[in-house]
C-alpha positions as CSV (number, residue, x, y, z in Angstrom):
1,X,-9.9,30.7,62.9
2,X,-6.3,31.1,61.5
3,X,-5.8,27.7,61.6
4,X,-9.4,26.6,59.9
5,X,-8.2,29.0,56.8
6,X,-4.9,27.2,56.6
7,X,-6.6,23.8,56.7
8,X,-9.2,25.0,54.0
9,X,-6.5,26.2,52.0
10,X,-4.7,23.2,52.0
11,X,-7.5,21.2,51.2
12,X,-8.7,23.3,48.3
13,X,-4.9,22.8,47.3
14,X,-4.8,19.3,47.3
15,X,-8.2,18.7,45.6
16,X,-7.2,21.3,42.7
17,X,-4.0,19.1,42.3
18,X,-5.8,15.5,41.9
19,X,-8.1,17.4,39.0
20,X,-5.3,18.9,37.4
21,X,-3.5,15.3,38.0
22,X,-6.3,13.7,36.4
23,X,-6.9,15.6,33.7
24,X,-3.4,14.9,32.8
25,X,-3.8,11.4,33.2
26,X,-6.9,11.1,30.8
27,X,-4.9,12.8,28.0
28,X,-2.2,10.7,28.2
29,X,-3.7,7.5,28.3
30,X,-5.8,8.9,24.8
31,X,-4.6,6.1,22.4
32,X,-5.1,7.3,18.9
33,X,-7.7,6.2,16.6
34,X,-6.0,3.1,14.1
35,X,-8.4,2.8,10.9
36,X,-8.1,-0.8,9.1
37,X,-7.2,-0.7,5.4
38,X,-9.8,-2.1,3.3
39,X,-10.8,-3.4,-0.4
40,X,-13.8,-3.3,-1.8
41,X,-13.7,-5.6,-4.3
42,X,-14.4,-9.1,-2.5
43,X,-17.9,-7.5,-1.3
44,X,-18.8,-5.8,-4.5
45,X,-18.4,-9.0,-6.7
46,X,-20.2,-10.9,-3.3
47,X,-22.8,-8.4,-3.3
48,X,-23.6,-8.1,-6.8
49,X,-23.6,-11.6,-7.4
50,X,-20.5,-11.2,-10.1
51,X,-18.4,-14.4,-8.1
52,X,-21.1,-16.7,-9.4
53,X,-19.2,-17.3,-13.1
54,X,-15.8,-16.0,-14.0
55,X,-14.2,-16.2,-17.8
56,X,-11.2,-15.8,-18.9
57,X,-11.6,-13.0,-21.9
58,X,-7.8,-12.6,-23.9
59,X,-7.2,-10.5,-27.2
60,X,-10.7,-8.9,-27.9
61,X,-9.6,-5.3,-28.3
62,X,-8.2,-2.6,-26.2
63,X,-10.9,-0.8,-24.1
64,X,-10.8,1.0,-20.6
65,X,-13.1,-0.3,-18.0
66,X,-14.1,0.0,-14.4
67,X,-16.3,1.1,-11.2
68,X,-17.0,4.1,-10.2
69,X,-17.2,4.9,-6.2
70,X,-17.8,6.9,-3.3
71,X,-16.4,6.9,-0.2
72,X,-18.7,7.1,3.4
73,X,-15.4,8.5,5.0
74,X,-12.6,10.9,4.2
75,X,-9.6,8.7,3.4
76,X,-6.8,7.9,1.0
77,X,-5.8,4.9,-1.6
78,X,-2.4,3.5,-0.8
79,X,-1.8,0.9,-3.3
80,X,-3.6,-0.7,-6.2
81,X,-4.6,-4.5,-7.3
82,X,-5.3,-6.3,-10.4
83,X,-5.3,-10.1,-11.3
84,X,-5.8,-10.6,-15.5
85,X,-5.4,-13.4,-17.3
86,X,-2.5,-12.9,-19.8
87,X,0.7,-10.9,-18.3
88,X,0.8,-7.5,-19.1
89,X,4.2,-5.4,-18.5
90,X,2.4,-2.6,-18.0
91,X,-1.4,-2.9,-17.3
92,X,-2.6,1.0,-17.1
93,X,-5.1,1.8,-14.0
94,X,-6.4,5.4,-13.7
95,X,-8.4,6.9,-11.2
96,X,-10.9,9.9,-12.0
97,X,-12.4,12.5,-10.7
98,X,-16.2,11.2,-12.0
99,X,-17.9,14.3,-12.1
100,X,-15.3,16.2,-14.2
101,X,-14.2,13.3,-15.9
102,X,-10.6,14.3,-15.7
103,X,-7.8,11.9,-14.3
104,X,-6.5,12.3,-11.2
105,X,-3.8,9.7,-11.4
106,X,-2.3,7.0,-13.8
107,X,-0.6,4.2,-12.8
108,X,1.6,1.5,-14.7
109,X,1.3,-2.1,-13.2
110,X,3.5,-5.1,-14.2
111,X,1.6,-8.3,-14.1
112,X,4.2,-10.9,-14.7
113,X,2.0,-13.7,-14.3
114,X,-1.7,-14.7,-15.7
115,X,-4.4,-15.1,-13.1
116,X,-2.3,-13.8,-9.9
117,X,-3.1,-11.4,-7.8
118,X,-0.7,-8.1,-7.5
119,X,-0.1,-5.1,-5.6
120,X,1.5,-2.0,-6.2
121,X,2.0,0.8,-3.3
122,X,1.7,4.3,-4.8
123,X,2.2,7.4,-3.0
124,X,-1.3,7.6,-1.3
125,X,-3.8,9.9,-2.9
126,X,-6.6,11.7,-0.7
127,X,-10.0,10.9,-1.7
128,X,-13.2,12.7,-0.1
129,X,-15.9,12.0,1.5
130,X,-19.7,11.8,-0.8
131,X,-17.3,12.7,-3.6
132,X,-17.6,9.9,-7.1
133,X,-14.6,8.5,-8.7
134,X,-14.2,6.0,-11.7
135,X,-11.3,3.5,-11.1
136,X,-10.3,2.2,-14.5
137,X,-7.7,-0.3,-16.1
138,X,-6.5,0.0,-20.0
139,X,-6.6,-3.5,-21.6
140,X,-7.2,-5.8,-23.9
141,X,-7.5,-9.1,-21.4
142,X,-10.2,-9.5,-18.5
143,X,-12.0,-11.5,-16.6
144,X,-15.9,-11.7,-17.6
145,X,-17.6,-12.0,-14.1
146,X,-21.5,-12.6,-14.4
147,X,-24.6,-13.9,-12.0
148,X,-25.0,-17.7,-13.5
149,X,-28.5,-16.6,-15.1
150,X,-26.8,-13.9,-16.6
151,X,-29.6,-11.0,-15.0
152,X,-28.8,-7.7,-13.9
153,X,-27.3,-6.5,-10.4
154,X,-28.4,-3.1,-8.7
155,X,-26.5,-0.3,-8.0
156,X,-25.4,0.8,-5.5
157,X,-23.6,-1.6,-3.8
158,X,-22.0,-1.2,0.1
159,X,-18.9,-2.8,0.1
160,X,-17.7,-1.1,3.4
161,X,-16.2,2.3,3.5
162,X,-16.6,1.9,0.0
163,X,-20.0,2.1,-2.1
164,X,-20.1,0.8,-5.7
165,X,-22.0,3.6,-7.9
166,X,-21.7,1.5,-11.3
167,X,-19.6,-0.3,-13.9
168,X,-19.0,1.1,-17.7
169,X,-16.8,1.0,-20.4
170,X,-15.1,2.8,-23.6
171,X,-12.9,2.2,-26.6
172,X,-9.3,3.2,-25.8
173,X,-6.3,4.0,-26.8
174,X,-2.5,3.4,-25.7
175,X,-1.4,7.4,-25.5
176,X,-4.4,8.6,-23.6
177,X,-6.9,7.5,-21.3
178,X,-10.3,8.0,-21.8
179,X,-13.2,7.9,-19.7
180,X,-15.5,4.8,-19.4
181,X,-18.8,5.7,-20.5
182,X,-21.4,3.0,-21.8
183,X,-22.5,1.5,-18.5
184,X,-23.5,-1.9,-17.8
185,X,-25.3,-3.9,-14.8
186,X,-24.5,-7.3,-16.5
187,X,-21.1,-8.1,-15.6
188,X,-18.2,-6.3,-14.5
189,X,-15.0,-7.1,-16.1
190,X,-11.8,-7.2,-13.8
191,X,-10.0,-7.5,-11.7
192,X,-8.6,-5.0,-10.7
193,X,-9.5,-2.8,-7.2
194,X,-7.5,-0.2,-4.8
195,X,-6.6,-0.2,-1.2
196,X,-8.6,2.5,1.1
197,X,-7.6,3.5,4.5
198,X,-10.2,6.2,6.5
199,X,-8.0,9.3,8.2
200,X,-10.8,11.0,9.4
C-alpha cells in the first residue's frame, strides 16, 4: 500500500511538472503582435475616383485645406507627407481635433522640390478609436484632383485603418490656422496625407 502512495505521488508529481512546463512554454513562445504602418491616401484618391485627372494649381491665394478621418483602431501618426507643385520652405500641415475644432498639432514641412514626394517623422501623436480629425495643409499651391466627368464622390470612403469622412476648405492666414469649413465632394486638393500605425 506504502509503495502504491509513493508511486501515485510521484506520478501526480511529474504530471503537475509537464503542465506547469508547458504553460511556461506557451508564454514564451507568445510573439507579440507587429501592426503594419499605413497611408491612406493611395486608397482614398483610388476610391473616390480623385486619380482620374490631376492639375497643377500655383499662386491662387492662400487657403487651408484637407480630410477629415476616423480611425477603426486605436493608433498613432508617426510622420507626415505632402507632394505640391511649387517648393515651399515651409508648407504648414495641422491636425484637428474635428469635433472641437481646435488643433492638436502644427507642423512645418520643407518641400524643396515641385511635384516630389516628402516625409517628415514627428514625434508620434495618439489618435483614437471612432474619434474625427481634419488633417489640413496652409497653402497657396495644390494639386486639383477630379473624377474625368467632373461628378461627385461619396463619403465615406475605407481606405484601411483609415476612413475618409470628407474634404473642405477655408480662407487662411499665415499667423493662425483656421479650420476648413466649406466642404466639397468634387475634388480634393493635395497632396498631402499622414502615416498611421494601430497599437491596440
Amino acid at each position: 500500500m506504502k509503495t502504491l502512495k509513493t508511486i501515485l505521488a510521484l506520478l501526480l508529481l511529474a504530471l503537475l511538472t509537464i503542465s506547469c512546463s508547458g504553460d511556461d512554454d506557451n508564454n514564451n513562445n507568445k510573439v507579440p503582435v507587429t501592426y503594419v504602418a499605413e497611408n491612406p491616401l493611395d486608397s482614398y484618391l483610388a476610391t473616390s475616383g480623385f486619380n482620374q485627372k490631376a492639375v497643377d494649381v500655383k499662386n491662387e491665394g492662400f487657403y487651408e485645406f484637407g480630410f477629415s478621418f476616423k480611425p477603426t483602431v486605436t493608433g498613432k501618426i508617426t510622420s507626415v507627407f505632402a507632394k505640391m507643385p511649387d517648393t515651399n520652405t515651409a508648407l504648414r500641415i495641422t491636425l484637428w481635433d474635428a469635433s472641437t475644432k481646435t488643433v492638436i498639432h502644427s507642423e512645418k514641412m520643407f518641400v524643396s522640390v515641385a511635384n516630389m514626394a516628402f516625409e517628415k517623422t514627428i514625434v508620434p501623436i495618439q489618435v483614437t478609436k471612432d474619434k474625427e480629425y481634419f488633417l489640413s495643409v496652409y497653402s497657396d499651391d495644390w494639386i486639383s484632383r477630379t473624377k474625368t466627368d467632373g461628378s461627385s464622390t461619396t463619403y465615406p470612403i475605407v481606405a484601411g485603418n483609415i476612413i475618409i469622412t470628407g474634404y473642405a476648405y477655408s480662407l487662411s492666414s499665415a499667423t493662425e490656422p483656421v479650420y476648413p469649413s466649406t466642404k466639397r465632394y468634387d475634388y480634393y486638393a493635395g497632396d498631402f496625407s499622414f502615416l498611421f500605425k494601430q497599437t491596440e
